[in-house]
N, C-alpha and C positions, 0 to 999 in steps of 0.2 A: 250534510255530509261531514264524517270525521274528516278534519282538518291534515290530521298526520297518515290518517291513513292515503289520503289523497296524494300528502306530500312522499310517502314510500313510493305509489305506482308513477309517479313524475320522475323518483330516483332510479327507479327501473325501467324507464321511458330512456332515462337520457343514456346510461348505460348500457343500454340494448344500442342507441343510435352512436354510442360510440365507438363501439368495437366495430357495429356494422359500418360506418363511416369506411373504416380499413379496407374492411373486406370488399367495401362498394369498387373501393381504387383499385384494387387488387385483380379482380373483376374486367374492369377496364384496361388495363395494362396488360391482363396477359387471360383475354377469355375463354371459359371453360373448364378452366383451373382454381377453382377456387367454388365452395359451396356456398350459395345465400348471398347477400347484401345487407343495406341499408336497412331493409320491411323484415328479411329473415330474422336477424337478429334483435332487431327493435320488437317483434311479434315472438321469439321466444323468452327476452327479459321479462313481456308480462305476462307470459303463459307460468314463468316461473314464480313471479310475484300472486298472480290471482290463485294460484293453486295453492301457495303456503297461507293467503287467507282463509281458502275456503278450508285448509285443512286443519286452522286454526279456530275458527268457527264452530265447523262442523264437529270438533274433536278428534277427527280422525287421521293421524299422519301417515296411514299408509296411503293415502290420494295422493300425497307429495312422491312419496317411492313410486306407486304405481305412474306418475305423468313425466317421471323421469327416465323410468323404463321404457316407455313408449316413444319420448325425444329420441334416447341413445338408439332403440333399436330403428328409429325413421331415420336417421344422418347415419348410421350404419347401411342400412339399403341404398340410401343413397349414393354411398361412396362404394359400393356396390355395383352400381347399374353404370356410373361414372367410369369405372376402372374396364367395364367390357366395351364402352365404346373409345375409351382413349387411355391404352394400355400402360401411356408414361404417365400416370397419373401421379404426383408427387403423395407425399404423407397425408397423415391425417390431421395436421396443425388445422385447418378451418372445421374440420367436423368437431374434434376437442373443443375448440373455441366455443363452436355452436353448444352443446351440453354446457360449458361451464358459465356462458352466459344466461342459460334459463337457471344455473344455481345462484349465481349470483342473483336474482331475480328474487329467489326464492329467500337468498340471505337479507336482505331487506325488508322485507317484510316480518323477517322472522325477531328483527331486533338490532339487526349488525349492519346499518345504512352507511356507518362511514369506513367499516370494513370492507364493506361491497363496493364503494367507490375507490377505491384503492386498489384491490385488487382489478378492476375492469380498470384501471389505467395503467397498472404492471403489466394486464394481458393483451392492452393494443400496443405497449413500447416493442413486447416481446413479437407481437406480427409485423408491427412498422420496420422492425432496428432487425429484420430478417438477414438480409445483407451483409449491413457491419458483425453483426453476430456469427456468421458462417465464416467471413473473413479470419475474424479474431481465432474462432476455434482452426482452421487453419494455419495460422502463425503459433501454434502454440505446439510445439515439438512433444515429443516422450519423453525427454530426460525433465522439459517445463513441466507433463502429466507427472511424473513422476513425481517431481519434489513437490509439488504440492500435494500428494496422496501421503509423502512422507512425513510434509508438517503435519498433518489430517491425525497420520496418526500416533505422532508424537506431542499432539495437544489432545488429543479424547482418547485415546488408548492408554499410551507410556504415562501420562501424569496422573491422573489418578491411582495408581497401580501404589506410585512411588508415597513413603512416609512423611507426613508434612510436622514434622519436629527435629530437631538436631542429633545428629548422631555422635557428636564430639563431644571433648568434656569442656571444650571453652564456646560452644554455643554456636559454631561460627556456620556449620558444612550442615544445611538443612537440603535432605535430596529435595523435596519436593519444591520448594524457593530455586531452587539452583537449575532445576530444570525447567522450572515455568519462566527464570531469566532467558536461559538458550532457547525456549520459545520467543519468546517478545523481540530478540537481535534477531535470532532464523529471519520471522516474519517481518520485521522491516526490512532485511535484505534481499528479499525475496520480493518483496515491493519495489524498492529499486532497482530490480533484476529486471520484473515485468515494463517498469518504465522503461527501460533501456532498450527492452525489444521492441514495445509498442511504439517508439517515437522513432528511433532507431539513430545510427551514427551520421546521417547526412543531414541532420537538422542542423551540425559547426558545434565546437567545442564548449559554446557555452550550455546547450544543453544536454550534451555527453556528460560534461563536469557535474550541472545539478545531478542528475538521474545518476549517474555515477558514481557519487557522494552517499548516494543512500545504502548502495550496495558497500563502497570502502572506499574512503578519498585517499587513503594508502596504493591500492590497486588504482585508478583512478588518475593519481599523481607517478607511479611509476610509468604508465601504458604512455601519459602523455613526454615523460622523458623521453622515453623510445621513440615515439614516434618525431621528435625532434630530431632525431639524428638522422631520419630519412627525407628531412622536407629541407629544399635550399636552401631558407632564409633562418629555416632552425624553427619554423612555428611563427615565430613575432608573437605579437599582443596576444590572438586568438587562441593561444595553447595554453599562456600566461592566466588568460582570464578562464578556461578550463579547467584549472589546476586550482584557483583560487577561488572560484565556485565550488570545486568540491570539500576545499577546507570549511567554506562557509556552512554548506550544510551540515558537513560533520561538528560543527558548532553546535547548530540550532537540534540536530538530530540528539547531539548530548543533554542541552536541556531539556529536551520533551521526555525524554527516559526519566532522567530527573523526576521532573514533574509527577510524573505520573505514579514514583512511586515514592518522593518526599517532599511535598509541596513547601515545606519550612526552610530545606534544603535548598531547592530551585530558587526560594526568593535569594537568597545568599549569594549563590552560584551566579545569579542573570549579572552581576557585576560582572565580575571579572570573563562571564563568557558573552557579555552583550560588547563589552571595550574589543575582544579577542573578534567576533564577527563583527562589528562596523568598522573595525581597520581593514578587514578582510573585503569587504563587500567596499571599501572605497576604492581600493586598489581593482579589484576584480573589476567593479563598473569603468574604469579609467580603461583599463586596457581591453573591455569590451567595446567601447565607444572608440577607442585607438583602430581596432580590428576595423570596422563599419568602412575606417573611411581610408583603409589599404589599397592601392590599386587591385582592381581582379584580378589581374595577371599574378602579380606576389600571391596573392591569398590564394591563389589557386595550382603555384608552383609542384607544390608537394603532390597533387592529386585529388585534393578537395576538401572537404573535412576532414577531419582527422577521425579516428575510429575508436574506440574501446572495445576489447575485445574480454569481456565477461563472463566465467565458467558459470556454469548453476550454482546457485549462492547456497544453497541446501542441502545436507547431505549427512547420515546421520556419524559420519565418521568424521566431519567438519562439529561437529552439534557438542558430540564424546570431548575431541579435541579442547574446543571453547569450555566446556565444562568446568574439563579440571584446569584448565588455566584460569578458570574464574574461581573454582575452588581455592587452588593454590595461593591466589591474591588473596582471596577473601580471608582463608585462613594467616596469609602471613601478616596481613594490615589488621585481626584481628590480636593477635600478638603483641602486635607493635604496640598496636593501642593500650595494649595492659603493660607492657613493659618497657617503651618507649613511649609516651601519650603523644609527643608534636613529633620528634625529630624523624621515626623511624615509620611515621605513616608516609611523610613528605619521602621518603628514601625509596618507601617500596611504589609510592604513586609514581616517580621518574623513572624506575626500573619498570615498573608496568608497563607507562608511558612508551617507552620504545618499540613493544610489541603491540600491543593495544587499547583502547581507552577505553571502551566499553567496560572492560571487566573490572579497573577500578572502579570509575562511576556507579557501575550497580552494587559495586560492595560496598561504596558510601553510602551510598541512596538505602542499605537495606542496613545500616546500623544503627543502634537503639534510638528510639526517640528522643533522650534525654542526654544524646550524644553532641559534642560542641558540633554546632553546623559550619561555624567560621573553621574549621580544620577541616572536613568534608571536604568544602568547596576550595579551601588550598592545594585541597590534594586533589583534586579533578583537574584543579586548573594545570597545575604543574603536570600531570600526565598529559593534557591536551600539548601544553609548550613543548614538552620533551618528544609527544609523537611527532608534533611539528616541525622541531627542527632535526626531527631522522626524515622526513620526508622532502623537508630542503636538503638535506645532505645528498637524498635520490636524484635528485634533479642536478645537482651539482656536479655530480659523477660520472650521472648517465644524460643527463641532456644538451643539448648543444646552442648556439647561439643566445638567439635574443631572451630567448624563452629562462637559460640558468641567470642571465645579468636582471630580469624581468620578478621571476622570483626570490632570488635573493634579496633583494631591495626590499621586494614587501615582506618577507620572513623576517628583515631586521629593524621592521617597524611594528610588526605584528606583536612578534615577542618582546620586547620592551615593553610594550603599551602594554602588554596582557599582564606582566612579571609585574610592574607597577602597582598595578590593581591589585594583583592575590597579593602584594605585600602588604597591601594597607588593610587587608583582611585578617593576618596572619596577627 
């Protein structure tokens, strides 16, 4: 006996008996609802496998058409005769199942064993994870369908459309670059967005802060002022270490943009933004561990966790917005650089700095190769410092108690340590 051929109808053996596994439980849990088992399925993976031999053999591929036609139309009757004796009969997910285990059957043999094993454990996650999956699409609003329909189609629609060369005479303002940045910010905040609803605000500040972080440690660090002003104690540790979680990721979220689009850059940069997060994350973990061992009563003064209250991060009049303020830098750090090389990047990185980092970092990140890196990463860093201490300055203003004496301390330990670093780069 061929060896592989053996070992194909075993791969079609096991993957008949895995989906049917599923379906065997499913069966039992709620009988009558559910078509086939263990045998059904196990008995169509190798109807599917023996017939793409024989029709491999034989030369003839329409015995494969023809025995898949006959599958479809026999679990079509099925669910058929099913539906007149038990009228709430749910969908067709097991009959589906049923057809595309005899293909997969069929794909193994045909050549594609480790494609077929994959897929038949994509298709029992997708019967198993039944539950969490209907939940999640439930938690997921219109304005959530919505902006992701929006990114959808402002990454395969809008960018291709747009011109991937400069339109300026100093190089700087490329649509198709500039828009495929407001893709990559959209979709991690949008990322962030989704964390935020899938964990939701009564997991306690520290992980409102990360998830929060990813969406804007700006938004993030204001919400958490506010909401200081309405808890007795002002928050304590636990709002503290909210606020400095979400610096932290807006740290580490800066380098991975970085990275990803100037690795020569990044290695630069992890100075002065690795000193900038480990002061952050020393403090953050201090006043996390501080929170733990608060009585319940205090920690749970204010009403419980505290909340983040997060618009849809997406939106394509948010996207336009971002744009041209990223143009805007980009063009005027473009400038600088020819006409001021040090001083007047470091000028426009602090002036950026105050409204956003994102948009200088990616207009470092996206200048020539053979540009100094050690000023790049000056100038990233200095926008970080400078959005940092306009976000201490929020908390200063707007928050109350333990939470502005909690932050301040670590803002004037953060920046120092960080300021130190980009000097010795500079």
């Amino acid at each position: 006996m061929d060896l592989i051929v053996a070992r194909n109808f075993l791969i079609a053996l096991l993957i008949g008996a895995l989906v049917g596994i599923e379906r065997e439980k499913k069966k039992v849990n709620d009988p009558g609802q559910s078509f086939g088992g263990i045998r059904t399925y196990t008995l169509l993976s190798l109807l599917g496998a023996a017939t793409a031999w024989l029709s491999r053999e034989l030369g003839t591929p329409w015995l494969l058409a023809a025995v898949l036609l006959v599958v479809g139309a026999a679990v079509v009757a099925s669910y058929v005769l099913q539906t007149r004796s038990s009228p709430d009969m749910p969908g067709l997910t097991s009959e589906v199942a049923a057809v595309f285990v005899c293909v997969l059957g069929a794909l193994v043999v045909v050549g594609n064993a480790m494609l077929a094993v994959a897929l038949a454990v994509a298709t029992s996650a997708l019967l198993a994870f039944k539950q969490p999956l209907h939940g999640m699409v439930k938690r997921i609003g219109t304005d959530d369908l919505f902006a992701g329909i929006k990114l959808l189609i402002a990454s395969c629609i809008v960018l291709p459309l747009l011109p991937d060369h400069a339109l300026d005479r100093w190089g700087a303002l490329n649509p198709y670059a500039l828009w495929l940045l407001v893709i990559l910010i959209s979709a991690l905040s949008l990322a962030g967005y989704v964390a935020v609803r899938l964990l939701g605000p009564s997991r306690g500040a520290a992980v409102t802060g990360l998830a929060g972080g990813l969406v804007s440690s700006t938004a993030t660090t204001l919400s958490f002022a506010r909401q200081s002003a309405t808890q007795a104690d002002g928050g304590g540790h636990a709002l503290a270490a909210g606020v400095l979680l979400s610096w932290l990721v807006m740290a580490a979220r800066l380098l991975v943009v970085v990275a990803l689009l100037s690795p020569g850059l990044a290695s630069v940069l992890a100075a002065p933004l690795g000193v900038l997060a480990a002061t952050t994350a020393t403090f953050a973990a201090r006043h996390y561990w501080a929170s733990r061992s608060e009585a319940q009563g205090v920690a749970c003064a204010g009403g419980g966790s505290p909340g983040l209250a997060v618009r849809n991060p997406f939106s394509l009049a948010a996207a336009i917005q971002f744009g041209a303020l990223f143009a805007l830098v980009m063009l005027a750090t473009r400038l600088a650089q020819l006409h001021a090389p040090e001083v007047g990047v470091y000028l426009v990185s602090v002036l950026a700095g105050l409204v956003d980092v994102d948009a200088i970092a990616l207009s470092m990140a996206r200048m020539p190769a053979d540009a100094d890196n050690s000023v790049g990463a000056v100038a990233i860093t200095l926008a970080a410092l400078s959005n940092t201490t306009v976000k201490a300055a929020m908390v200063a203003l707007l928050g109350r108690g333990p939470l502005r004496r909690h932050t301040l301390v670590a803002a004037a330990a953060i920046v120092p340590a960080t300021a130190a670093t980009a000097w010795l780069l500079a």
